[in-house]
N, C-alpha and C positions, 0 to 999 in steps of 0.2 A: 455804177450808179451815177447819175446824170448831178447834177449841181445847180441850184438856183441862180448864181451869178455869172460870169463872165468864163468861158473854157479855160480850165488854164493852160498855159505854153508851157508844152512838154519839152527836154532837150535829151534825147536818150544817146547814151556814150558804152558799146560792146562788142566783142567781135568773135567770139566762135559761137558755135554750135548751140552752147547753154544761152548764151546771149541772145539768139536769132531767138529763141523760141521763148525768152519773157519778152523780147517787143513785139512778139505778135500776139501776147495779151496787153502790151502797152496801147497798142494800135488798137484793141476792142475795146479802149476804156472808154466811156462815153463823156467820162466830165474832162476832157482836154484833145487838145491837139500835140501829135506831134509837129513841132518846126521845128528839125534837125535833127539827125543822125550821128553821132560820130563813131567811127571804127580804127583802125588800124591801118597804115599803109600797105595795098596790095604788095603779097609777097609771091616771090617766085617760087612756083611747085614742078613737080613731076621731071623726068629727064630731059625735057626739051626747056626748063627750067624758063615758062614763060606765066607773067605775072599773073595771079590767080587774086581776086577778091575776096574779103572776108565773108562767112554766112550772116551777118548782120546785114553786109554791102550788097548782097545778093538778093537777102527779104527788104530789105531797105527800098534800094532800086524796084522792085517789083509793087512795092506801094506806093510809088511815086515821092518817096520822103527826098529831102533835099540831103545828101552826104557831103561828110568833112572831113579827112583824113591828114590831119596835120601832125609832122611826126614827135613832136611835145607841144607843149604848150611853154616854150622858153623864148620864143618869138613876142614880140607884144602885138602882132598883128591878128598872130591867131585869138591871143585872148580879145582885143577887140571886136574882132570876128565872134565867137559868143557872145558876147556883152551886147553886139548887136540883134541877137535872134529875143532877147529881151525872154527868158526864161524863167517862167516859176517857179520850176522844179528841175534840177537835173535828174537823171535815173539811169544810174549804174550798174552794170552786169560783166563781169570778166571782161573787164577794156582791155587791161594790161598795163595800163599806165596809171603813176601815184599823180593825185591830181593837186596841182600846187594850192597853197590858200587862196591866193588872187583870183584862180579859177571857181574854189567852193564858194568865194563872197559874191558870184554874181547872181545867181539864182536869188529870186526873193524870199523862198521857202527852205533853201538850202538843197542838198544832192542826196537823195536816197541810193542805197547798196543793195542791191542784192547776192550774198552771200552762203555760197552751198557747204555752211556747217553749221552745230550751238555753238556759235561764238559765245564766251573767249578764247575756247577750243578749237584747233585747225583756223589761224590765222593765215592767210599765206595765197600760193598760188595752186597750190594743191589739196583741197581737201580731201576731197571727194577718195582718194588714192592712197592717200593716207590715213584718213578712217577706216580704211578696208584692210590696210597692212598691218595695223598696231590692231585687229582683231576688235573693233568697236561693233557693238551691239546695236547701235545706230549712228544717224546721224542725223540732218535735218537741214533747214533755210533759216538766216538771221536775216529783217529786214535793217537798216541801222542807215542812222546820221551819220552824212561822211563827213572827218577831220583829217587833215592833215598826214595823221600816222598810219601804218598798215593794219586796215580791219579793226582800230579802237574805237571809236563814235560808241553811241549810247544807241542800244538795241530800242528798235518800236514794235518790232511782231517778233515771233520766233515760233515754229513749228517741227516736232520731230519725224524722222522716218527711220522706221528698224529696217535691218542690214540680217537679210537671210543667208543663211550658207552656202547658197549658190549664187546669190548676186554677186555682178563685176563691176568697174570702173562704170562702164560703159550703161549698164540697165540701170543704176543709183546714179548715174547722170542726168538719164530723159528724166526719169521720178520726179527730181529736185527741179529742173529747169522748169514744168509744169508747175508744180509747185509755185517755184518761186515767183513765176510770171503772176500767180492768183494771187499770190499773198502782199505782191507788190502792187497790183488792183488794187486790194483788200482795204492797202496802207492809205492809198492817195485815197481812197472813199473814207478812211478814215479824219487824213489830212482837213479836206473840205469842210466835214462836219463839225471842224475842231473838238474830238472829241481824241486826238493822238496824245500819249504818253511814252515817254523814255524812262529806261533802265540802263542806267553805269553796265558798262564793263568793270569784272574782278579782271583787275589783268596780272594779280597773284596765279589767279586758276588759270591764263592763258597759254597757249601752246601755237607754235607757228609748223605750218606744213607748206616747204621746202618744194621749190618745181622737181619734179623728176627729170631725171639721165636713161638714157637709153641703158648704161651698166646695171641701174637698178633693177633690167627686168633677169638677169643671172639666178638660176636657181642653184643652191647650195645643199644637198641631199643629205650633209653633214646635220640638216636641223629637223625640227620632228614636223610629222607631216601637214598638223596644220597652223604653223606658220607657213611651209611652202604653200598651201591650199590659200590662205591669204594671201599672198605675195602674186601667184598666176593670176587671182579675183582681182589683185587691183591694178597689175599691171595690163589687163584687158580692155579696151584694145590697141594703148599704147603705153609702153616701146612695146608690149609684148613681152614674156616671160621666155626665157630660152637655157640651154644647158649645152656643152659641148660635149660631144660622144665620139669615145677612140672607137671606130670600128676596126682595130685591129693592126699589125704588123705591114708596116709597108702602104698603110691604106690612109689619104686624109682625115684629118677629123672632120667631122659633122655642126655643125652649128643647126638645134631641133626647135624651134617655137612648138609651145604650148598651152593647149587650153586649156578651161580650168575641169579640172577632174573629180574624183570622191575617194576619201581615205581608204583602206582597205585594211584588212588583216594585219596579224604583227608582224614584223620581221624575223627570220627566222633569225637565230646567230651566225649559223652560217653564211649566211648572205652579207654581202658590203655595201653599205649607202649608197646609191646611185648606180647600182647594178639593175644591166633593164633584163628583168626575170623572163619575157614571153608574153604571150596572152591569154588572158583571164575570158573565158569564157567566149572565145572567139575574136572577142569585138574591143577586149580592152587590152592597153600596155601597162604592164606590170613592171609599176619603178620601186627600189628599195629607198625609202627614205632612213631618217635615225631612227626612228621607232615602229611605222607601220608601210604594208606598202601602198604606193598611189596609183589611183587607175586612171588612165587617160584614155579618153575615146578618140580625139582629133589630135592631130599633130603636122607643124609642115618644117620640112627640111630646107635650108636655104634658099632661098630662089626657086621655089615649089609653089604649087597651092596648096593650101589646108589639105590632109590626106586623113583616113581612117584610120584609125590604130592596124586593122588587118592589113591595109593596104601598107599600110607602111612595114610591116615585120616581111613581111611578104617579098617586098621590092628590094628592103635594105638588108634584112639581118638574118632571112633564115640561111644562106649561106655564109655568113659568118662563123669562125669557128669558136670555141671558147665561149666566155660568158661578156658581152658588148661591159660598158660600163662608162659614165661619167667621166669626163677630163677633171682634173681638179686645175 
């Protein structure tokens, strides 16, 4: 929504993925300009270990925004380098950096967040992943004044989104990032009209959600199936969900990633958690968890691609003798 007065001066500060895709509703808001980008310092990727730019850096560039990558703001150079782009708003999306006070008092309006949980719940650099692990019903977008401390400012929008039983990390990411880009529109048409309000954070009811480790994606067959069924949903599609498997006497173990699957039947008694039973109807891998078994359709063996559950029983295990089963 366009503005009777003067555009305001945007200053957006974010760098992955979720980030790229609220500035490209920042970039269609009508009542501002962006002048200025900030991201993260290109970092080195892939085996030839050569600098790659952030997706902020990358839509950024491609709309001709002016980019800044400065690696804190502990310099006084840098912050007078903001204080020069003379911003009304800053607007935050997964930067990754906690932005000092010196930095929030420049804006004349202060810095809006965008935040993928109900805050004061899932504080942190993971929500999104953690909603999905601790088995939440949902989750949603907080829009909020930034302060000083991690994720506390006083909420001005908030919107929920339910968390289905087969959504991952990955599909409750784009959702929210959409989301978030409209509802941070939403806020600055709000801002303009002066018609914005805040709500305190309870930071009694707060909860912080912790970056993930690559160990976090370890499945443990010892627990019942649908915590593992959360655990593969949110470690999707990173680090990835994996398990180690003895294939037998004399033979390396396996290191197997895993997608996420659908609970299945009980377990028999006989059977031991983490025993990979065969295939369920052709197409699926039959794992014993503590209580039911799980069925996986896709799976990839280390340094593979993603395979079929058949393809892989096929290549790996129907020569195997005995019953395969989980390393603990």
């Amino acid at each position: 929504m366009a503005q009777a007065g003067p555009a305001l001066r945007l200053v957006f500060m974010g760098t992955p993925d979720f980030a790229a895709e609220v500035l490209r509703h920042v970039a269609g808001w009508k009542g501002g300009e962006v002048v200025g980008v900030y991201t993260q310092p290109d970092r080195k990727s892939g085996r030839g270990q050569t600098l790659k730019p952030s997706p902020v850096k990358a839509y950024a560039l491609e709309q001709g925004f002016d980019v800044y990558q400065p690696l804190n703001f502990k310099d006084d150079a840098d912050v007078a380098q903001l204080a020069d782009l003379r911003p009304d708003v800053l607007l935050v999306a997964a930067y990754g950096l906690i932005l000092p006070q010196r930095v929030l008092d420049i804006p004349t309006h202060g810095a809006l967040n965008v935040h993928a949980s109900l805050l004061p719940k899932y504080r942190g650099a993971a929500p999104i992943q953690r909603s999905i692990l601790n088995g939440e019903p949902a989750t949603g977008v907080t829009i909020m004044q930034m302060e000083a401390g991690l994720d506390t400012g006083p909420m001005l929008l908030q919107r929920a989104l339910g968390i289905a039983w087969d959504d991952t990390a990955e599909t409750i990411h784009d959702q929210l990032a959409d989301m978030g880009g409209r509802m941070l529109a939403e806020t600055l048409d709000m801002l303009v009209e002066g018609r914005i309000t805040s709500i305190s954070q309870d930071d009694d009811r707060a909860t912080y959600a912790a970056k993930l480790t690559k160990d976090e994606g370890h499945i443990d067959w010892d627990q019942p199936v649908d915590q593992i069924h959360n655990r593969i949903r949110a470690m999707h599609p990173w680090p990835g969900a994996y398990f180690m498997v003895d294939m037998g006497e004399g033979k390396k173990r396996l290191r197997l990633g895993l997608r996420p699957g659908t609970p299945g039947e009980e377990r028999p008694e006989d059977v031991a958690p983490g025993t990979i039973m065969g295939l369920e109807g052709c197409d699926k891998l039959k794992i014993a968890a503590q209580d039911k078994i799980y069925l996986v359709s896709t799976v990839q063996p280390q340094g593979k691609r993603p395979m079929s559950a058949d393809a892989f029983y096929c290549g790996y295990l129907s020569k195997c003798e005995g019953e395969v089963k989980a390393c603990s």
